[in-house]
N, C-alpha and C positions, 0 to 999 in steps of 0.2 A: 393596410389593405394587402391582401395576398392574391393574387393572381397567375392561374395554370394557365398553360398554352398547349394543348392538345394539338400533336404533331409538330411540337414547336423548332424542329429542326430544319426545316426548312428557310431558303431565304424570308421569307416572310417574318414567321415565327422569331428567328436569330434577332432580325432588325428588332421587330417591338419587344422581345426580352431586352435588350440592352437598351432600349431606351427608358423602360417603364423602370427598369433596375437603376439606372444610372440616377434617375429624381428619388429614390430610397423606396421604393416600391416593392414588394416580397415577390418573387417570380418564382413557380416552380416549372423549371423546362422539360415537358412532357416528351414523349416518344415511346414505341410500340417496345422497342428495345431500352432499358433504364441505360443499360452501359452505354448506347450512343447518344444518350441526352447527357448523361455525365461528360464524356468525351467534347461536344459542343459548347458548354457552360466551360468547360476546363480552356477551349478556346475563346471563349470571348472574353474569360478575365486574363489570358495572356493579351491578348490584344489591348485591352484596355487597364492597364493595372494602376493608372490612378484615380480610378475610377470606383472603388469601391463597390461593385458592381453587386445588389443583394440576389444573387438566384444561385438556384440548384437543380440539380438534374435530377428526373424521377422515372419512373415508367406512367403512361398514361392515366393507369388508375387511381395513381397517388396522385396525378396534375387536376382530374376532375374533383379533388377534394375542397380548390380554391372556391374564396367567397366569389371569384367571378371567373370563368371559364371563356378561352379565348380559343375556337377552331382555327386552326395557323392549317393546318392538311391541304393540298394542292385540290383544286374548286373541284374535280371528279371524283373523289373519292371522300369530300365531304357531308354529303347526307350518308353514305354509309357508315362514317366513324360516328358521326349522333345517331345513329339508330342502335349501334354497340353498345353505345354509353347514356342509351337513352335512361334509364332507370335513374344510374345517378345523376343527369342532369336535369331530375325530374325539381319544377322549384328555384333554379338557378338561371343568373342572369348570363349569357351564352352571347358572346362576342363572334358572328360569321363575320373575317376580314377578308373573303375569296371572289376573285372574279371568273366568270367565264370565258376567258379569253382564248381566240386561236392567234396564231400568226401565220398569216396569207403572205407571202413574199417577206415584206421588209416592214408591212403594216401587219398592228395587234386589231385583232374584230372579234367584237361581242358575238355571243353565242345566244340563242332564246330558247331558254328553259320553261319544263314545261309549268310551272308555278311561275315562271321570271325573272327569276332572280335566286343565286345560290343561297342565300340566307333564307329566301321562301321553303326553298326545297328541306331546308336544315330545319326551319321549324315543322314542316310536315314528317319530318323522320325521327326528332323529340317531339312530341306535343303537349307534355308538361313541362316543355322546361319556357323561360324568357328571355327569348332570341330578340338580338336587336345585330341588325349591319353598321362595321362603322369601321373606321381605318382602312377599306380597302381602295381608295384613292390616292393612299399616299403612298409614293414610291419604297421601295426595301430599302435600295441603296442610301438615300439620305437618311430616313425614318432609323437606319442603322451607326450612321455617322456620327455617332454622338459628340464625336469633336466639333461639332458644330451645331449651331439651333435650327431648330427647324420652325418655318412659319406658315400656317394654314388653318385653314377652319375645317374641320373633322365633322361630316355630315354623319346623322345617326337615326335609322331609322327604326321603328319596332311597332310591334302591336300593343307593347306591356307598357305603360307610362313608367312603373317604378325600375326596369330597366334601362331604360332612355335615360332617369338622373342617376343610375348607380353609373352607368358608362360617361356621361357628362362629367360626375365627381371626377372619373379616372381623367378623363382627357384635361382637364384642367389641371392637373398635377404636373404639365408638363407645358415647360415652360416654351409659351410662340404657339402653342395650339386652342383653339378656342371650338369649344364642341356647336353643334348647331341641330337642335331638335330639327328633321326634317321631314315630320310625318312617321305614318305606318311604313309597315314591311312591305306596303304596295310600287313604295318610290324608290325600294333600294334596287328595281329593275333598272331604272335609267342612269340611277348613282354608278352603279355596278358597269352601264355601258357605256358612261361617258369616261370611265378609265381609261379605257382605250383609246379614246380621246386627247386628255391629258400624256398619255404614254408617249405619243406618236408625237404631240409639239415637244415634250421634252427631249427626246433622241434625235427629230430635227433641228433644235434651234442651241441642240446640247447645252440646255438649262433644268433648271428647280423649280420650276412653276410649280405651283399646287391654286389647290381652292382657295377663293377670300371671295365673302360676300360684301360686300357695300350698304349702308344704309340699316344696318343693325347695331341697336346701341347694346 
């Protein structure tokens, strides 16, 4: 499986290149610029060099060629890179991992958009392509620590049923994550705002919480 990250330079982007890379997963690491995705890729296999890490740096129009497309871009300027790329993303399963978050003082707060949710807006601004939200719960900083497992259950939400299990397939490939169909693209408003949520217990209790549901076998 091969997997682009549209704006993948970003902390975001960084973390799930190296993790998806590290389980052998093909990553090509996107950016508006090829040379600074090259330059990022060139850091993260210094950082991790036992890692055998499978990715490569491209310019974005070469990262929307993957069988599954990951918008990694900072949550505002997201529906504008899928309406760039909407053509080729027309068809394709389209990974929004972005929250709307501000920081008011010392606390992260949801923003409401006007679809709801940034993956809504992503699929309003591709509308051929097969947007599902999912990874954006989980923190960069561990999500990127590959020296160590990460454990949670990865909610995923979309309108397209056969996007839901190509993104399932991916999350299972990595080991401590278990995906969890959680509906349409309607739910990934609250998914998306109880980040902030989980953000603000972890920087208080300076831990790794994430999601675990109970009672699903």
């Amino acid at each position: 499986m091969q997997v682009g990250l549209i704006g993948g330079t970003g902390p975001a982007g960084r973390a799930l290149a190296a993790r998806l890379a590290s389980v052998g997963v093909d990553v090509i690491m996107g950016s508006r610029s090829a040379e600074r995705a090259h330059e990022i890729v060139d850091e993260l296999l210094g950082k991790w060099p036992d890692h055998q890490l499978r990715c490569v740096g491209a310019a974005n129009e070469r990262a929307v060629n993957a069988e599954i497309v990951v918008l990694a871009t900072p949550w505002e300027s997201a529906p504008a890179m899928a309406a760039s790329l909407a053509e080729h993303l027309a068809g394709k399963v389209v990974i929004s991992m972005a929250n709307a978050l501000i920081k008011v003082g010392d606390e992260l707060q949801p923003l409401v958009l006007a679809r709801g949710s940034v993956a809504a807006e992503v699929q309003a601004s591709a509308p051929r392509a097969m947007v599902a939200a999912a990874f954006q719960h989980l923190p960069s900083r561990h999500l990127g620590d590959i020296a160590h497992p990460i454990e949670s259950d990865v909610l995923i939400c979309s309108d397209h049923p056969p996007a839901t299990k190509a993104v399932a397939d991916l999350i299972r490939q990595i080991p401590g994550l278990r995906p969890i169909d959680a509906g349409t693209l309607a739910a990934a408003a609250p998914v998306e705002a109880f980040t902030a949520v989980l953000a603000s217990v972890n920087i208080r209790y300076r831990a790794r919480s994430a999601v675990r549901l109970t009672g699903i076998e």
